[in-house]
Structure formats: C-alpha cells, structure tokens
Short mmCIF file of the C-alpha atoms (twelve columns), coordinates in Angstrom:
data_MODEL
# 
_entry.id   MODEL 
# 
loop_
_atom_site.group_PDB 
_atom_site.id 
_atom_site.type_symbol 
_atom_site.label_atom_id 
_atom_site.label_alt_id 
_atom_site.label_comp_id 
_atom_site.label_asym_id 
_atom_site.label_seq_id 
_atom_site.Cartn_x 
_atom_site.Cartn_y 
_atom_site.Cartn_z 
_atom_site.pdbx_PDB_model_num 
ATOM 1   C CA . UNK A 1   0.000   0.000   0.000   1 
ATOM 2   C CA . UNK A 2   3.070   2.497   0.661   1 
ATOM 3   C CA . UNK A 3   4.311   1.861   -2.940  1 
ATOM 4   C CA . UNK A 4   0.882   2.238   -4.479  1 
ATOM 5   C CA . UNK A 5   1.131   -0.739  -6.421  1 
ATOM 6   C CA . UNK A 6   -0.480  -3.888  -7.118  1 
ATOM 7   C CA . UNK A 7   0.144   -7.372  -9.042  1 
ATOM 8   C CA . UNK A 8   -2.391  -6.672  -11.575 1 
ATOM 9   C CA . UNK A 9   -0.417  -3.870  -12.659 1 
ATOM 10  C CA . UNK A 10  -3.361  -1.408  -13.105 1 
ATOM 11  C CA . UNK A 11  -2.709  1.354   -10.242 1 
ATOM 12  C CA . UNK A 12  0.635   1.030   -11.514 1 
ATOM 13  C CA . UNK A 13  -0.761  1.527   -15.039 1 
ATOM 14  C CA . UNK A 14  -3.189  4.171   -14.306 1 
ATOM 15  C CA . UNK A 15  -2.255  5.887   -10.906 1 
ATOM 16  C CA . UNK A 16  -5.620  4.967   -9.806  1 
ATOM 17  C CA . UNK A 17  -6.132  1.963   -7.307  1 
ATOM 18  C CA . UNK A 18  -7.375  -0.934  -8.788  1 
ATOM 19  C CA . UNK A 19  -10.557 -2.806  -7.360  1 
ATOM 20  C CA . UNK A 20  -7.678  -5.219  -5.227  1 
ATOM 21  C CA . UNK A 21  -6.630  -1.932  -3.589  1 
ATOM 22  C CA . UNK A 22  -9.563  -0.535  -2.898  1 
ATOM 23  C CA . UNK A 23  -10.988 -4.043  -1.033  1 
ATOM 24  C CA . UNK A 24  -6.998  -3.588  0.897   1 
ATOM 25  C CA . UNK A 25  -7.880  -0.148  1.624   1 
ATOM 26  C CA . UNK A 26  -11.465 -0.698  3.481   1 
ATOM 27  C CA . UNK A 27  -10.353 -3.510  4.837   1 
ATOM 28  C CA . UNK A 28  -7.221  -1.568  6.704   1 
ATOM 29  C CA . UNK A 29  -10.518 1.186   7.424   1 
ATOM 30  C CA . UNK A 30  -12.319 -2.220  9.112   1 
ATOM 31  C CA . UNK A 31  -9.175  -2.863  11.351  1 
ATOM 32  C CA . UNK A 32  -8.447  0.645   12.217  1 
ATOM 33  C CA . UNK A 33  -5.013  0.917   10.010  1 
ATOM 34  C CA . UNK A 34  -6.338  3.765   8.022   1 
ATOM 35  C CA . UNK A 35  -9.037  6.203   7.277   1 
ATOM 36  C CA . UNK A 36  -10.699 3.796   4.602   1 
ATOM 37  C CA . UNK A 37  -10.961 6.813   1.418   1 
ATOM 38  C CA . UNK A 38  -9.613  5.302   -1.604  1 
ATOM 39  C CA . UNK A 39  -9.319  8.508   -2.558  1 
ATOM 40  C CA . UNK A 40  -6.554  9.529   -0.858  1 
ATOM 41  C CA . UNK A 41  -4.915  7.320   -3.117  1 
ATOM 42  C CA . UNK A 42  -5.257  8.277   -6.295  1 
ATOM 43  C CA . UNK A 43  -2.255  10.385  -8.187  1 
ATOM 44  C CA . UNK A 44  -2.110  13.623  -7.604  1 
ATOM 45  C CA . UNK A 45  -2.267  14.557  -11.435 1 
ATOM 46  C CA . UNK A 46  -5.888  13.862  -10.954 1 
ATOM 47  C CA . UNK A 47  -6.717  16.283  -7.828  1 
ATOM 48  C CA . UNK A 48  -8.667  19.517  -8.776  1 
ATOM 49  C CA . UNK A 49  -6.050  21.277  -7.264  1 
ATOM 50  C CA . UNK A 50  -3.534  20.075  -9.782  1 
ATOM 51  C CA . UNK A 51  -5.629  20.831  -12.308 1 
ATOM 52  C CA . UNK A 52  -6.301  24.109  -10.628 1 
ATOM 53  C CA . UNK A 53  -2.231  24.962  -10.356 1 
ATOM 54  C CA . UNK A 54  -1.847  23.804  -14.567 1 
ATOM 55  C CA . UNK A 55  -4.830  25.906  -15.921 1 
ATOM 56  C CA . UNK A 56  -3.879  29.299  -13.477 1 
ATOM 57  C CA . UNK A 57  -1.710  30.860  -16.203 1 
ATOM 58  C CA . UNK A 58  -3.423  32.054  -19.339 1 
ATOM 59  C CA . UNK A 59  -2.061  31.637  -23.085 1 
ATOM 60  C CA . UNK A 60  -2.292  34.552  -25.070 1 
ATOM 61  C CA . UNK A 61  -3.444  33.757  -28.927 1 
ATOM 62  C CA . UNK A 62  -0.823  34.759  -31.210 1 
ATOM 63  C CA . UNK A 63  -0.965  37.151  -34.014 1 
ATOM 64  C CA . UNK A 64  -2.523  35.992  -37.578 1 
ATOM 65  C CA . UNK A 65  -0.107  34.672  -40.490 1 
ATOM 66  C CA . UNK A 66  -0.109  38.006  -42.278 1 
ATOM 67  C CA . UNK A 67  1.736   39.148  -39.026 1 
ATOM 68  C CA . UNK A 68  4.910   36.963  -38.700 1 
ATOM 69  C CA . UNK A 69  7.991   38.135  -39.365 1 
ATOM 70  C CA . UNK A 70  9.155   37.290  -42.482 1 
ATOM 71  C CA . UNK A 71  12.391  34.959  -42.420 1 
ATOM 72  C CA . UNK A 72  15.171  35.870  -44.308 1 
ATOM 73  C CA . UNK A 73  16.429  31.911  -45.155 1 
ATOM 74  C CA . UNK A 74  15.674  31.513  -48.428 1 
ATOM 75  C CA . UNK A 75  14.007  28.163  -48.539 1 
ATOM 76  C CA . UNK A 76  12.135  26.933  -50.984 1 
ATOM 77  C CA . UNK A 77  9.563   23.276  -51.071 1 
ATOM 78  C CA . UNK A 78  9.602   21.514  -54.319 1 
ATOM 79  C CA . UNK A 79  7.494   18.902  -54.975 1 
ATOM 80  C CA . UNK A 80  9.031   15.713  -55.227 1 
ATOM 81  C CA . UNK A 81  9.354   13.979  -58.809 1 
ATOM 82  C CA . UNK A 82  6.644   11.948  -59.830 1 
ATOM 83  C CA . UNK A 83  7.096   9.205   -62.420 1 
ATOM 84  C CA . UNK A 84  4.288   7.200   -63.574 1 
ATOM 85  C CA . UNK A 85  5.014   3.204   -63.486 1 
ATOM 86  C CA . UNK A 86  5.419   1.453   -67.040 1 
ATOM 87  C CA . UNK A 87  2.438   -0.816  -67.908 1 
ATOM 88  C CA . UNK A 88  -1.298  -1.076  -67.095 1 
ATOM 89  C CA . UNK A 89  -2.522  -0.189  -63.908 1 
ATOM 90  C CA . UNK A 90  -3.621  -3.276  -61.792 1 
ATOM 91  C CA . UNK A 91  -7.225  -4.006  -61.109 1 
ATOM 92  C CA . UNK A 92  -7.074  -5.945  -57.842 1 
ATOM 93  C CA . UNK A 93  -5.769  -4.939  -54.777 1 
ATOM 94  C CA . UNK A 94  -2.661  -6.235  -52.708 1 
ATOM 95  C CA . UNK A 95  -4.085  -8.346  -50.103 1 
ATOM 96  C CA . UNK A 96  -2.437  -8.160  -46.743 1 
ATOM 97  C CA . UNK A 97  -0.436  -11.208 -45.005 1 
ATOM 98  C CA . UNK A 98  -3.705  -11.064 -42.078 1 
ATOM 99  C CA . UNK A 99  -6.315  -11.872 -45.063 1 
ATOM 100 C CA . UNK A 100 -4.151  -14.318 -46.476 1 
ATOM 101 C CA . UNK A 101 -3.785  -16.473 -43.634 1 
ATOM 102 C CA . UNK A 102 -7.604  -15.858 -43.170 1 
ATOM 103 C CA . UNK A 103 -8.138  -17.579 -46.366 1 
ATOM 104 C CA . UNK A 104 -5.960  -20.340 -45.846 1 
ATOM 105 C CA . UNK A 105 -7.960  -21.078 -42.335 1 
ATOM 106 C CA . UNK A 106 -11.456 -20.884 -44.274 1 
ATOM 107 C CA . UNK A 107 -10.246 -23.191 -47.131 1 
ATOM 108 C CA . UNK A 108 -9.211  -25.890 -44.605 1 
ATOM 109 C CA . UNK A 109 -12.181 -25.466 -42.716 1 
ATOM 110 C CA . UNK A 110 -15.151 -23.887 -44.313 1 
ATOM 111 C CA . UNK A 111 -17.327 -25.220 -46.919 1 
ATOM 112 C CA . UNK A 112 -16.294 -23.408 -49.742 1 
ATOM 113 C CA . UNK A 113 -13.383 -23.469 -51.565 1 
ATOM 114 C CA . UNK A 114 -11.197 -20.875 -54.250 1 
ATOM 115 C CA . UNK A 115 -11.163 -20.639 -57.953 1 
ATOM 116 C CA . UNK A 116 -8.135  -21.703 -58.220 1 
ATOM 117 C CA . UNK A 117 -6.549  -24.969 -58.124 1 
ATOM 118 C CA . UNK A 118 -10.582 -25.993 -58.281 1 
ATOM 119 C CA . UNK A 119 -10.990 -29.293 -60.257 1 
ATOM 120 C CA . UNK A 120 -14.328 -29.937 -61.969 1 
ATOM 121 C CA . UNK A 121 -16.208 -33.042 -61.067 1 
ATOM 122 C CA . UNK A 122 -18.958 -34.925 -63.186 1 
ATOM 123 C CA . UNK A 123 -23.082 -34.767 -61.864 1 
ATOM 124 C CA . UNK A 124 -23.358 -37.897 -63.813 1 
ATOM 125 C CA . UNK A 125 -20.244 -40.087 -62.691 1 
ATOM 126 C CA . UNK A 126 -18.958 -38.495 -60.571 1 
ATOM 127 C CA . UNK A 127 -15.164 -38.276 -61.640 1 
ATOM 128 C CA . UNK A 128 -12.975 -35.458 -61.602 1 
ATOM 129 C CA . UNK A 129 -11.452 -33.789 -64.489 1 
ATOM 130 C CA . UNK A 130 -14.672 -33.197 -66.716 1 
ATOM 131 C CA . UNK A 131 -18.464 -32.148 -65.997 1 
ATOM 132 C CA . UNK A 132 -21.393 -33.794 -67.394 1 
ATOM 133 C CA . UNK A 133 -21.657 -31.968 -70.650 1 
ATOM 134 C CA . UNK A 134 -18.268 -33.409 -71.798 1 
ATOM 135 C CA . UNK A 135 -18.995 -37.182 -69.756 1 
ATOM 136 C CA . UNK A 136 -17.853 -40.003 -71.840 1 
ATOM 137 C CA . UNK A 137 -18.757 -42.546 -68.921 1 
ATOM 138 C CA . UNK A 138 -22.715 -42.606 -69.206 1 
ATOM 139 C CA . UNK A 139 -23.575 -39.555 -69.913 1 
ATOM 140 C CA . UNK A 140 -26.408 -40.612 -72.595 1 
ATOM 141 C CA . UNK A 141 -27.410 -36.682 -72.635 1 
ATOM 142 C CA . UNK A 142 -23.750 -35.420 -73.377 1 
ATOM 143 C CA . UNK A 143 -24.171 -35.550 -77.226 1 
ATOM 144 C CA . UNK A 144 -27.821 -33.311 -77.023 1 
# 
C-alpha cells in the first residue's frame, strides 16, 4: 500500500487503485489501520487542485499569419518527382499477409473453396477432371 502498487499492474498503469486496492484499503478502514478513502490514493495529477495549479496561467493567442515576421532563409519546397510506373494499372488490390492467412484457415475449414486450383467433377459419374456436358462414362445426354 506504501508503494501504491499492485500485481495486476493497473494502479501502476493508471495511478488509480485498482478494485484489489480498494478491497486492501477498506479492509485496513475495518481494522483501524487507516481512514478507509480510496481517494486519498489516487495520483495527484488527478486532484482539482492540480488541475487548478496547470490551468492558473493564461495563453495569449498569437498574431494571424499576415503578421509573422518574415524569415530571411531563403528556402524553398519543391514537390518531389513523380514518375508514372510502365504498364497497365492493376485491377485488384494487394491483399495483406492477415487476409491471407484468413483464407488459408477458411479453405481448410469452411465449406467453400477458391477458384483456383478448383478441379471440376462430373453430376453424372462423378469423376474429376470433366463435368457432365463433356462425360464419356454414361452420360447418354452429353451428345444433345
């Protein structure tokens, strides 16, 4: 309790006791260690008076841009050089390492599966390689 800390690291964290310090702290108030006001324990970047102390002083807003001074370094911004990329502009967008992996997962598991790397398989026989317009195994209706 003197070092304001705790294992859960979140008064350390946030300078505010934790709900493990707060149970410690009434139950010092129940034994008569302490006065039992969490409180008391919290940083003092959060007291009013703090707060009180950083906003006394006032900022003064500071003249327009018409106003400054004018430097004397002559410096000058030029626009870096553009050059356009040989060949046709792609169509589909770069997909990140995350939704990669994300595909992968859903291949191996889900239901469907890509485009590519697909191989056809016959409604009549049943055998990959073909579908049932170009069956040569019995599909009587391939030649209709």
């Amino acid at each position: 309790m003197e070092e304001r800390t705790c294992s859960c690291r979140r008064w350390d964290l946030t300078a505010m006791p934790c709900r493990h310090a707060v149970a410690c702290i009434w139950n010092m108030r129940m034994n008569g260690c302490g006065d039992g006001i969490p409180e008391r324990y919290v940083d003092r970047c959060y007291w009013v008076d703090t707060w009180k102390a950083v906003y006394m002083n006032t900022i003064e807003p500071i003249n327009g841009r018409d106003m400054w001074p004018l430097s004397r370094c002559p410096t000058t911004l030029v626009a870096p050089k553009y050059h356009k990329q040989a060949g046709r502009p792609k169509k589909k967008r770069k997909k990140s390492a995350v939704e990669l992996e994300e595909l992968k997962k859903n291949v191996e598991t889900g239901p469907k599966l890509p485009r590519k790397a697909n191989s056809l398989s016959c409604g009549l026989c049943g055998a990959k390689g073909h579908n049932r317009r170009r069956c040569k195994n019995g599909g009587a209706t391939a030649g209709d």
